[in-house]
N, C-alpha and C positions, 0 to 999 in steps of 0.2 A: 629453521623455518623463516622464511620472506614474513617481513613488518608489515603488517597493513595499514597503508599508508594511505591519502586521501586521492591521491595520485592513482594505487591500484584499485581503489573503492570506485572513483566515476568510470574508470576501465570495465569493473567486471557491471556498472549498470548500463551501460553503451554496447557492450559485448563487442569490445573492441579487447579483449585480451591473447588473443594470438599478435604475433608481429606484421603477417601479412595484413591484415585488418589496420592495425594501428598505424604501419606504415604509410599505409594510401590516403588517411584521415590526416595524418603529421602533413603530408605533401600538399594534400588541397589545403589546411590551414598558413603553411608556410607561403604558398599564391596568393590566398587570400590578403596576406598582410604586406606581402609584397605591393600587391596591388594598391590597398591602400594608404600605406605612410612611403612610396614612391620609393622603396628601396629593394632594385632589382636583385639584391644578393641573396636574399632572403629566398629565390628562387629555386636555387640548387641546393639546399639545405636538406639532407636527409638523416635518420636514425638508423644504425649500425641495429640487428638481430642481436650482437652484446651488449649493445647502449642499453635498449632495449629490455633485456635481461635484469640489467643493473637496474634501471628505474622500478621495474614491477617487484623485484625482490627487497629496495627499500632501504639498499644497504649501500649507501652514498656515501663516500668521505668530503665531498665536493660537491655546491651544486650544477648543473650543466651549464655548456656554456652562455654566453647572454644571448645568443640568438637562437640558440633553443631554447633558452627561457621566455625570451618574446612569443617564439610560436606556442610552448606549452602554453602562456597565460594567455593565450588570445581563443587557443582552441578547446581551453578546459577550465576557463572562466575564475582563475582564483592565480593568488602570485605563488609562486615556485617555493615560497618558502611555506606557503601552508600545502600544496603539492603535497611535498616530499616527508611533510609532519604526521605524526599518526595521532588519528582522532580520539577526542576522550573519551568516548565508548565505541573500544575495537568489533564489539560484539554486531554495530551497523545499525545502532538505534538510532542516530544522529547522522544519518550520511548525506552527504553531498544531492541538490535537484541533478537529475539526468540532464537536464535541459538550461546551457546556457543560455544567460538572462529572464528565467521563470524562478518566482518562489518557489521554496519545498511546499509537495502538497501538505495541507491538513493532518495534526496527525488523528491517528482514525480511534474516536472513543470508545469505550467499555461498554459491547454490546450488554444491556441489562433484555425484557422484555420486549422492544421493536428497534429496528435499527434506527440510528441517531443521523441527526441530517450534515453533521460533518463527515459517517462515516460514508453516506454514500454519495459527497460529492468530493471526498478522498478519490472513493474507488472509480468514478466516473475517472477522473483524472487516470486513475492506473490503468484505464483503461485504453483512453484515448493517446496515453503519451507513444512515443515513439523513440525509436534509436538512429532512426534517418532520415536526413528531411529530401527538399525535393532537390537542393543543390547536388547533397551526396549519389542522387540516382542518376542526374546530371551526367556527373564525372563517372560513376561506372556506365554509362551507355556511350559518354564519348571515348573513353577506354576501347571497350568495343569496339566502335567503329574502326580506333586506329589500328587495332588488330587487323581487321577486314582492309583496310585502304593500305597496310606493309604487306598482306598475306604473299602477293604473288613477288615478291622481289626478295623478302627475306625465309617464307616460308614455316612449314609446321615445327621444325625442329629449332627452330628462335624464337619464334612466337609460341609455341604449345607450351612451356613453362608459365610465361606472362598470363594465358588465358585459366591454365589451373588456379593462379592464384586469384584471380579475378572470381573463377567460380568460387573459392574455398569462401573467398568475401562477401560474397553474395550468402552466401548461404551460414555463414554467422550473423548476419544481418537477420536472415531468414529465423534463427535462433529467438532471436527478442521479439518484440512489440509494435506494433505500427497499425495506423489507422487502416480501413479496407483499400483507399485507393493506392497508398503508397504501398502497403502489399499485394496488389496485383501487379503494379509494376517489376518489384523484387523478382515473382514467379516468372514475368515476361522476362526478365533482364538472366534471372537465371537459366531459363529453356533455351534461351538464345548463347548463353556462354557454354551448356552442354552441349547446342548444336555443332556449334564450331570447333567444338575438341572433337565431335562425331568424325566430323568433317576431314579435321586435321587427320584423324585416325585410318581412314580411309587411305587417304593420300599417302600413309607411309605403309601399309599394308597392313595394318593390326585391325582384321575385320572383327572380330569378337570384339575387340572394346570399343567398336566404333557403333556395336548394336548397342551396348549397355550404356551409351551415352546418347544413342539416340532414342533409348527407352524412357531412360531421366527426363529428356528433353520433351516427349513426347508426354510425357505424366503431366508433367507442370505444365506445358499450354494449354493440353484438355482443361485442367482445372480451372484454367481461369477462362475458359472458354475463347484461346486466340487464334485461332483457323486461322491466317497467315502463317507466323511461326510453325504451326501444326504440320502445314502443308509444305514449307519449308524443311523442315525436319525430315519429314516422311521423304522428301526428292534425296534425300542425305541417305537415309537409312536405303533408297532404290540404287541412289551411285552405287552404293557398299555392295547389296546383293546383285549388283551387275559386274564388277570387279571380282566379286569370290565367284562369278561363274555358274550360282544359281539365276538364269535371264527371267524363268516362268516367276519366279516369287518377284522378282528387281519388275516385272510388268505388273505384277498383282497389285504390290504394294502402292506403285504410281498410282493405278487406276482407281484404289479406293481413294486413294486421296485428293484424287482431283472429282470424285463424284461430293467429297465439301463441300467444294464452292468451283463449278466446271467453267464459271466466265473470271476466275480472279488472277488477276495478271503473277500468281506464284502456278498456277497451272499450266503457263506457258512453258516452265522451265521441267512439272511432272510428266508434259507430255514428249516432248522431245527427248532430254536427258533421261528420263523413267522410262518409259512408254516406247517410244519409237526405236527407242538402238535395244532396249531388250528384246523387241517383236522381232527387229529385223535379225538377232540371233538366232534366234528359231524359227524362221524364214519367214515368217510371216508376211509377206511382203506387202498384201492389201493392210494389213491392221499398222501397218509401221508406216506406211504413205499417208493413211487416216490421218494418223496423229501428228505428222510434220504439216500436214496442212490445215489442221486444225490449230497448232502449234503459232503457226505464220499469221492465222486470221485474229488470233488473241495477241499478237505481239501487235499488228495495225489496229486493232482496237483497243486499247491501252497504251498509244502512241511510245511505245518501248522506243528509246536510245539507238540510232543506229549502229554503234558502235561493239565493242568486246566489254563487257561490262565485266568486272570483277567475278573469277567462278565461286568465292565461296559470300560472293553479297547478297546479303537479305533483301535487295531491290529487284523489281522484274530482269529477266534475261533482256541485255540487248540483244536488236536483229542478227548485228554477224555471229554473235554466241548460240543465236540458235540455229542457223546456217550452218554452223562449225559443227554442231550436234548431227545435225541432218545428213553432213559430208561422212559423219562416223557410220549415221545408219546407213547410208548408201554403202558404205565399203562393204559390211557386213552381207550388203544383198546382192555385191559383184555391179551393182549399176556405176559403170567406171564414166560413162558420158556424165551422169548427172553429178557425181563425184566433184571430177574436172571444171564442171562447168557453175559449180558452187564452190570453190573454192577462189574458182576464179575472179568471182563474185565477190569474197573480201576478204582478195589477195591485199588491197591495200590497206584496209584498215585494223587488219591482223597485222602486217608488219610494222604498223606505226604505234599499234598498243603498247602497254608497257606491261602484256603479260610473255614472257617470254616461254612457258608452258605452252599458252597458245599455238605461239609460231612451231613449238616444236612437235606438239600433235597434229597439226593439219598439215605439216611439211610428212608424216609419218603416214598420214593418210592419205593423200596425195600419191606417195611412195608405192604405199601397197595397190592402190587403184593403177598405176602404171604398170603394176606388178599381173596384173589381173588381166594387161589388154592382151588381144590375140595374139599381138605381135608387142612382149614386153618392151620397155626402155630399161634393160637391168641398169646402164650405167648411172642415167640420171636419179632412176629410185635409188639407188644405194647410196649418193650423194645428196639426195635428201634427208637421206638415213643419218649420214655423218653430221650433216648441219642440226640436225633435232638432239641430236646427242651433244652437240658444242653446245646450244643453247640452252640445252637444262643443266650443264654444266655439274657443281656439287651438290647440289639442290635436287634430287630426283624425286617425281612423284609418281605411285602407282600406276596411272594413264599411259605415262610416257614408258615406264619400264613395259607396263604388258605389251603396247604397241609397236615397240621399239622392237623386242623377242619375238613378237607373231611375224614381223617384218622378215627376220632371219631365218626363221624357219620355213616361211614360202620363197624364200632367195636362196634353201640349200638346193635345189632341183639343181642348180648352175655352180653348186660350191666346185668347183676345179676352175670357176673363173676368178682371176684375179681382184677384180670387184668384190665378190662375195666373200673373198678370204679376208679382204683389206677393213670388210664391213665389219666382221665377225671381231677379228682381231682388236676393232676401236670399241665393239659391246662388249669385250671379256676387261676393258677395262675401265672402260663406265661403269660396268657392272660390279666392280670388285671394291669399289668404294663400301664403306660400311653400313651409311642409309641402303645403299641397292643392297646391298648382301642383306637387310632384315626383309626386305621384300623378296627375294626368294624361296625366303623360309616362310613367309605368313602361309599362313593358311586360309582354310572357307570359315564362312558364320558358321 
């Protein structure tokens, strides 16, 4: 049986007792003291999942080294040597305040006939304490972010482990105690870390987990009532249902969602990515022109970024990303002039982004719209073909895989031309990587 030690007592009142939890707490303590006593080594300082082990179980021959012992005392407010002692009454009648630098509350008197006034400004206290303040929310929102600002260069299968464990934190957090404001932030910080495994999930083709992430995500915004995120979300769960191939639901879904809030610069991104490439699946071709030009009027009214804005960021769509969208519905409705002549539009600012998914869907759409004229260009779409496939290189995401396929299959009319062989031949082996091979196999919602 593990000693209970003073060390695992403020643990299990912080609900930092997982490793993932504890480790992200050890790290912002370790900056923090770097920061302060001007000793940048302190930086790179991390705890091993067996360090780890060893500390909570209590069974030390040794104490840690002296620079985990700095960071232990700085972030759990007692020296290493009463840490790792166990208290005179293991039973937790005397335990450690949650809260470095606060007294222990009051202990709470012997209710007789009406409650006593230590017991209820004890319990005011248990009530109002908390497990995370506003720095720790801090660091997991800028966590976040840095997920979204690596997403398009390293991707869901680099970052998808980071952001589970980001959520699993959250949501030990979510476990304990915190005033009202700091837990609506938690609900926001959490909706937002389910959005993005949604998201993620999407992109490698696991549509079923990508709805039950974006049901999670969708639970927790409602409740705190955050129509951003909400709308957000819902664009996530319309990509999915437009990807597995249901268009009418991937339209529904947009459509309610932008009837939340129809002027809010996240409805830019439900009416084009939701709304317009579903419509234009199902030809719809007045309701999918509606919504790109509705699309355009909210991107100039909420002075959107002209640029390719990150696809999986919580910030409005910029212009050329929703251009980019636009070029998609066009394909869908054979309008190959408007195609060309929007892409053309930001041919430079798509090649200068640093989303290279970008370059390689609109090189792929581009492709098929050439593929579409009266009088094809097989050579030069094919050689766009090849270029989208070098530039998604190991990294492949759902978009590019479906596009890439639907490309070869309107290029087999001409399969006895050498073009089309040579295309074929560089997809069976792009394709044969093992991220492509799980998108194969996915399935619908």
């Amino acid at each position: 049986m593990p000693r209970t030690t003073w060390f695992r007592l403020i643990l299990q009142q912080r609900h930092l007792t997982t490793y993932e939890a504890f480790a992200i707490q050890f790290s912002r303590a370790a900056h923090e003291l770097a920061e302060r006593e001007g000793d940048p080594r302190l930086r790179s300082l991390s705890v091993s999942a067996r360090q780890f082990d060893r500390w909570m179980s209590g069974e030390l021959r040794t104490l840690p080294r002296p620079d985990a012992c700095r960071v232990l005392e700085h972030m759990l407010g007692k020296p290493v040597s009463v840490l790792f002692a166990v208290p005179d009454d293991p039973e937790g009648r005397s335990k450690p305040s949650a809260a470095v630098g606060h007294e222990p509350a009051p202990p709470v008197a012997v209710r007789e006939e009406a409650d006593s006034p230590l017991e209820i400004i004890a319990r005011a206290r248990q009530l109002t304490a908390s497990n995370v303040d506003t720095g720790t929310l801090a660091f997991v929102a800028s966590s976040l972010e840095s997920v979204i600002a690596r997403y398009e260069q390293d991707g869901p299968r680099v970052l998808g482990a980071q952001t589970r464990a980001m959520r699993r934190l959250i949501h030990t957090f979510l476990d304990g105690h915190q005033p009202p404001h700091l837990r609506q932030e938690l609900f926001r910080l959490a909706a937002r870390a389910a959005g993005l495994l949604g998201y993620m999930a999407v992109n490698t083709g696991n549509f079923m987990l990508a709805e039950a992430y974006c049901t999670e995500a969708l639970d927790l915004s409602r409740a705190i009532n955050d129509i951003e995120t909400e709308q957000w979300v819902s664009g996530t769960l319309s990509f999915g249902l437009y990807y597995a191939g249901q268009y009418a639901e991937a339209d529904s879904c947009a459509a309610a969602a932008v009837e939340k809030a129809p002027r809010s610069a996240q409805a830019i991104r439900l009416l084009v990515n939701g709304r317009a490439r579903a419509l234009a699946k199902t030809r719809d071709h007045d309701g999918a022109k509606r919504a790109i030009d509705r699309a355009l009027e909210l991107s100039d009214l909420h002075h959107a970024p002209a640029g390719i804005t990150s696809c999986i960021s919580f910030e409005p769509y910029g212009h050329a990303r929703t251009l980019a969208n636009a070029v998609t519905a066009h394909v869908s409705l054979c309008n190959v002039d408007q195609v060309l002549k929007d892409a053309k539009q930001i041919d430079d600012l798509v090649e200068h982004s640093d989303s290279s998914w970008s370059r390689s869907l609109v090189r792929l759409d581009v492709a098929t719209a050439l593929l579409q004229q009266r009088s094809p260009d097989l050579e030069r779409a094919l050689l766009l073909g090849k270029e989208a496939l070098l530039l998604s290189g190991d990294s492949p995401v759902r978009s590019v895989w479906q596009r890439s396929h639907d490309l070869y299959q309107l290029a087999r009319r001409w399969r006895k031309q050498s073009a089309v062989r040579e295309y074929g031949d560089e997809l069976r082996t792009w394709s044969s990587q093992l991220s492509a091979l799980a998108m194969s196999r996915s399935g619908a919602l």
